[in-house]
C-alpha positions, 0 to 999 in steps of 0.5 A: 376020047374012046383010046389012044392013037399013034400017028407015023407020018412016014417021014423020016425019024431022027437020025435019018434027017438034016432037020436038028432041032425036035420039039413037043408040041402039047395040044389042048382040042374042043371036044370031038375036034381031035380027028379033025385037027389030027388029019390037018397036023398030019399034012404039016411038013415039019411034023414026025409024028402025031398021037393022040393021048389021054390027060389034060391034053388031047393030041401030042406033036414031034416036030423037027426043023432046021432052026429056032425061027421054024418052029413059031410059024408052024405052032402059032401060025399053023397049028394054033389056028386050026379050028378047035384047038384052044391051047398049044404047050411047045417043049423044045429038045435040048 
């Protein structure tokens, strides 16, 4: 991956929101997906924030939600499936 990005969705931040409970989510891309799978994550309600990054994962996602139960559809259901990505790492805020 030639730099890092940064990727505001323009929704609201911390604070700003009723959603209580963050999550990081890890994501791991076949290369020259990125982009791809960038542009999909974006259109996900629950996601703040997207950036892509270097290391051992490719794309880093902020998630916010209202319950425990919100964030598995959106990992495994949505994000998981995407074409491209082949492992996903969620960290939860506590």
């Amino acid at each position: 991956m030639s730099g890092m990005q940064k990727r505001p969705t323009g929704r609201p931040h911390r604070g700003d929101s009723t959603k209580s409970l963050r999550a990081f989510v890890l994501i791991q891309t076949l290369p020259g997906r990125v982009g791809a799978i960038v542009g999909a994550i974006e259109r996900i309600k629950a996601v703040r924030e997207v950036d892509t990054v270097t290391g051992p994962y490719d794309i880093v996602v902020h998630l916010e939600v209202e319950d425990l139960g919100d964030i598995s559809p959106v990992v495994a259901g949505t994000i998981g499936g995407l074409k491209g990505v082949t492992r996903t790492t969620t960290l939860l805020c506590v």
